[in-house]
ZADO-1210 file (C-alpha; in nm, 4 decimals, padded with zeros to 6 digits):
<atoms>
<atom x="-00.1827" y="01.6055" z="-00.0146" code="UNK" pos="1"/>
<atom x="-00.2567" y="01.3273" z="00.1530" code="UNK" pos="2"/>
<atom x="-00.1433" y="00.9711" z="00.1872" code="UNK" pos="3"/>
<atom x="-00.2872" y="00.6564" z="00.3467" code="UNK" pos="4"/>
<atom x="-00.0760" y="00.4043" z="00.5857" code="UNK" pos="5"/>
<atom x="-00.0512" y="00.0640" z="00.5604" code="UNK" pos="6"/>
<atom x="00.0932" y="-00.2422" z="00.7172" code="UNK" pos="7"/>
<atom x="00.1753" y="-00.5482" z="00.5430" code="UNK" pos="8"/>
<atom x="-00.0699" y="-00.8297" z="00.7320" code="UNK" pos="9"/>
<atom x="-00.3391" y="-01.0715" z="00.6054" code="UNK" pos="10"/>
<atom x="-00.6242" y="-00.8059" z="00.5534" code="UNK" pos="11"/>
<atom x="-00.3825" y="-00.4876" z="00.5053" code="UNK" pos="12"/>
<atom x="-00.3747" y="-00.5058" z="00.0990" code="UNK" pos="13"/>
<atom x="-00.7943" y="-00.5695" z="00.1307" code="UNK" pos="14"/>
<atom x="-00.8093" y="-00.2923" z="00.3826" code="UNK" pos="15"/>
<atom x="-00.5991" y="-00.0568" z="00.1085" code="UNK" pos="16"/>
<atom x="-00.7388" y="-00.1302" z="-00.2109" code="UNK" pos="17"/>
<atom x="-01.0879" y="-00.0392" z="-00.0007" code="UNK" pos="18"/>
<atom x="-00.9562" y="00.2855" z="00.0880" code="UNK" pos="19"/>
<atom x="-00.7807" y="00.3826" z="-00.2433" code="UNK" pos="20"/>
<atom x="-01.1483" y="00.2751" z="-00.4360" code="UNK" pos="21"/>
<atom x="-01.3666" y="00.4877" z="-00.1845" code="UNK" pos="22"/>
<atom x="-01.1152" y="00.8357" z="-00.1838" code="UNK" pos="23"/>
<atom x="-00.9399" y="00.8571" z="-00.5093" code="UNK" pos="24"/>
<atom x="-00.8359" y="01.1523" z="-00.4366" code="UNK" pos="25"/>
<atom x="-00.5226" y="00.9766" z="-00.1857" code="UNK" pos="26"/>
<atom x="-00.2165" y="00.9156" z="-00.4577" code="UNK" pos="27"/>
<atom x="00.0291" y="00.8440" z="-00.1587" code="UNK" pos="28"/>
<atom x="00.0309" y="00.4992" z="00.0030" code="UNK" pos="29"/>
<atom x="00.2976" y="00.4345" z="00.3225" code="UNK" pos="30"/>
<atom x="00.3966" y="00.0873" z="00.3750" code="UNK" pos="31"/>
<atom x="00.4747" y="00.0819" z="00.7148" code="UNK" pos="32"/>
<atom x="00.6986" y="-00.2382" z="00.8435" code="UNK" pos="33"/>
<atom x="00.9605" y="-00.2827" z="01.1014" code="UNK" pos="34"/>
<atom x="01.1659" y="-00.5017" z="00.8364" code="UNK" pos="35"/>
<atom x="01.1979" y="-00.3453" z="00.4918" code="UNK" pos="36"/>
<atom x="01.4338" y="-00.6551" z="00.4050" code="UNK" pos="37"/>
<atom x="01.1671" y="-00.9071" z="00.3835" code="UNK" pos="38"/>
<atom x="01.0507" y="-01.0764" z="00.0534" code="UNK" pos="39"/>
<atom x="00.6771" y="-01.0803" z="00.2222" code="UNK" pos="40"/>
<atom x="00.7601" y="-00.6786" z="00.2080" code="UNK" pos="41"/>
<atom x="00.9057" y="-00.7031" z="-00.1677" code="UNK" pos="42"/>
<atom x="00.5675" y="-00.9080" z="-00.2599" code="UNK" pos="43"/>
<atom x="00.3289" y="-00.6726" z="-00.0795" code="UNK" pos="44"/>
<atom x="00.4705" y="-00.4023" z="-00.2500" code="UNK" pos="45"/>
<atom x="00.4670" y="-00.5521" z="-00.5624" code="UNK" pos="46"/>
<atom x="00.1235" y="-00.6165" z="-00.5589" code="UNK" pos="47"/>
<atom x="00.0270" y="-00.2738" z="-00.4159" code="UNK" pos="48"/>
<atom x="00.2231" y="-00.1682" z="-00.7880" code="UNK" pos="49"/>
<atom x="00.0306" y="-00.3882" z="-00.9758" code="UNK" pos="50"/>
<atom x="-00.3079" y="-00.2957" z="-00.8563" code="UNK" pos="51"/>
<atom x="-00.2209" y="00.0977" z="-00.8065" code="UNK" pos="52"/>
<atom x="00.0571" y="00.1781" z="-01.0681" code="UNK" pos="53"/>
<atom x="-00.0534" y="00.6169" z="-01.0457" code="UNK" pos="54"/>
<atom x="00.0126" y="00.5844" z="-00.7074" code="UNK" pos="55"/>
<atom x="00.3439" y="00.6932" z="-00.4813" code="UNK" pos="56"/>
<atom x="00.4489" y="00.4419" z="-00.2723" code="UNK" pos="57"/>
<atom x="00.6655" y="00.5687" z="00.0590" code="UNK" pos="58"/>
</atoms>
């Protein structure tokens, strides 16, 4: 298996969706952030969800 990191800046979620479109064969995305507690976390995640609901989100 393998999984691709991400953080949660301006281009990160453009940066991902490129990545999970060119190797479908990655089903495990890490959202990597020093603060877990922040809604700009919630929303990112949310919308990585929305976009990628087959995928496992660490």
């Amino acid at each position: 298996s393998v999984a691709v990191s991400t953080g949660t800046g301006e281009t990160d979620f453009e940066r991902l969706t490129e990545i999970l479109v060119s190797v479908p064969q990655i089903h495990y995305v890490c959202v990597d952030v020093a603060n877990g507690y922040s809604e700009h976390f919630v929303h990112f995640v949310k919308d990585v969800r929305e976009k990628f609901p087959s995928h496992t989100i660490m």
